[in-house]
N, C-alpha and C positions, 0 to 999 in steps of 0.2 A: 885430617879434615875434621873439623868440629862438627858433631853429629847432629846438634842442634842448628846451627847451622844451614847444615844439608836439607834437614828436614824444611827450617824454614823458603829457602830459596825454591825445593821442588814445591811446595805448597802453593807458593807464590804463581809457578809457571805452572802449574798444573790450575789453579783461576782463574789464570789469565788465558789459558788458550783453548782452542775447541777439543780438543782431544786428539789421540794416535802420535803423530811425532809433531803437533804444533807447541808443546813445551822445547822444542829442542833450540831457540836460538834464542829465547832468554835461560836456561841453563847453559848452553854454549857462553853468551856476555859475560854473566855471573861468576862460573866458574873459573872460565879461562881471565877475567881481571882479577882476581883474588888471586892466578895461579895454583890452586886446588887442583886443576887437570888440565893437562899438554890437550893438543889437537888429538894426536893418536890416542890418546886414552880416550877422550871421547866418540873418535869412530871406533877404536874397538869394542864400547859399548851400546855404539848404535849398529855393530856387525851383530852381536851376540846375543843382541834383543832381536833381530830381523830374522834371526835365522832359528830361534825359539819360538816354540811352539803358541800361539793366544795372540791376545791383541798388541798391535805395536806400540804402546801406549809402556806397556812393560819393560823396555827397554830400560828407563827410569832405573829397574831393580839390578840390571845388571852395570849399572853404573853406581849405586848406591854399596853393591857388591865390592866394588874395582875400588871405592873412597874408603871403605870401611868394614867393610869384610859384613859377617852377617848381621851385626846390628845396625852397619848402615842399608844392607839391602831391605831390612823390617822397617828401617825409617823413612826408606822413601815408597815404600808400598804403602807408609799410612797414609804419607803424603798424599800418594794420587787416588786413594780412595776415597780423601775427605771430602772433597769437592762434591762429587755425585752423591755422597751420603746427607751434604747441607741442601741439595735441592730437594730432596725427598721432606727436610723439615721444615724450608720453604712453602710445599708443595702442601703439606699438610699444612700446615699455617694458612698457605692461601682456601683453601677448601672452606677454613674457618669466617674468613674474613670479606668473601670474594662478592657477596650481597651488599657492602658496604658502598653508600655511593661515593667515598671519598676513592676508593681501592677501583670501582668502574672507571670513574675520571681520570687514576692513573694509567691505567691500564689501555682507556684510549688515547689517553696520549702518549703510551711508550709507543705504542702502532704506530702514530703519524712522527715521531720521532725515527722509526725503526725505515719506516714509508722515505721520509725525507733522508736517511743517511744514506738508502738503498738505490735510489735515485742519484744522487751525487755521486757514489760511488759506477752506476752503469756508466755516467756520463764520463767519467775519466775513464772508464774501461775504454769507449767509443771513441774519446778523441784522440786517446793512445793510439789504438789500431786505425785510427782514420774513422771521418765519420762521411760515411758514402751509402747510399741507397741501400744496397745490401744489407750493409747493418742497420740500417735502419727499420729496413722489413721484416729482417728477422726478428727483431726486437718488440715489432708491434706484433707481430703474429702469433708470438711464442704471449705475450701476455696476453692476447686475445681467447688463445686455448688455455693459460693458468686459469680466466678469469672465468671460465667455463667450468670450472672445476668438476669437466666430463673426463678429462686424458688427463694419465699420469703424470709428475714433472720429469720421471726419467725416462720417459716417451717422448716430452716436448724434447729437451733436451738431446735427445739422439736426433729427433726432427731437424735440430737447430743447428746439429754439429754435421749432420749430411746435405744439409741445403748450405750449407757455411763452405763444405767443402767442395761440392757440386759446382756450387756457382762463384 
């Protein structure tokens, strides 16, 4: 496997997803169509990440391991460390610029952007599962206490998941 390569693709899924194992089904696409790695090589590197010690996110290196021995496990540790390193220069960058009323105006509009995808997204949740009073109540209730921001969300949320199953 071409190590540049590797590096590029985990880069790529390491950008694109939230972090822990949400890189793993675009490295699964990527690898497994190029043929770079069978199925079994890839779960033996999602066994041997799971059962090492840190975050599951590291997996990465034992499959960087399995393509390329250690200068591939070095290239996909840079991989997934760059991500978190560009939002720190993000971060500082925004600190710089965040007074700006162009950079406020984006900024409320990624909200009502974020607002509107968050929404469409519940609403297929809801109609997946049926959209019946229950969920609906939950639904108002649980924003009702976010929008209090008195109770924690993983308080709502337990609230949400034992009235869910309760009733």
């Amino acid at each position: 496997m071409n190590l540049l390569l590797l590096f590029l693709l985990t880069l790529k899924a390491s950008l694109f997803s939230t972090g822990g194992m949400g890189n793993v089904p675009s490295l699964h696409d990527d690898l497994i169509a190029r043929g770079a790695v069978t199925e079994r090589q890839l779960a033996e590197a999602l066994a041997v990440g799971q059962v090492s010690p840190g975050p599951n996110g590291l997996w990465v290196v034992s499959l960087g391991y399995l393509l390329g021995g250690l200068p591939g496990a070095l290239w996909t540790l840079a991989a997934i460390s760059l991500p978190p390193l560009l939002i720190l220069v993000v971060e500082r960058l925004y600190r710089k610029v965040q007074e700006h009323p162009a950079v406020e105006g984006f900024i409320r509009g990624l909200a009502l952007a974020v607002s509107g995808v968050f929404v469409v997204v519940l609403y297929r949740i809801l109609q997946g599962n049926g959209l019946d009073v229950k969920s609906v109540l939950i639904v108002t209730v649980s924003f009702a206490l976010g929008a209090s921001k008195r109770i924690p969300v993983i308080v709502i949320l337990a609230l949400a998941a034992i009235f869910g199953i309760a009733f």
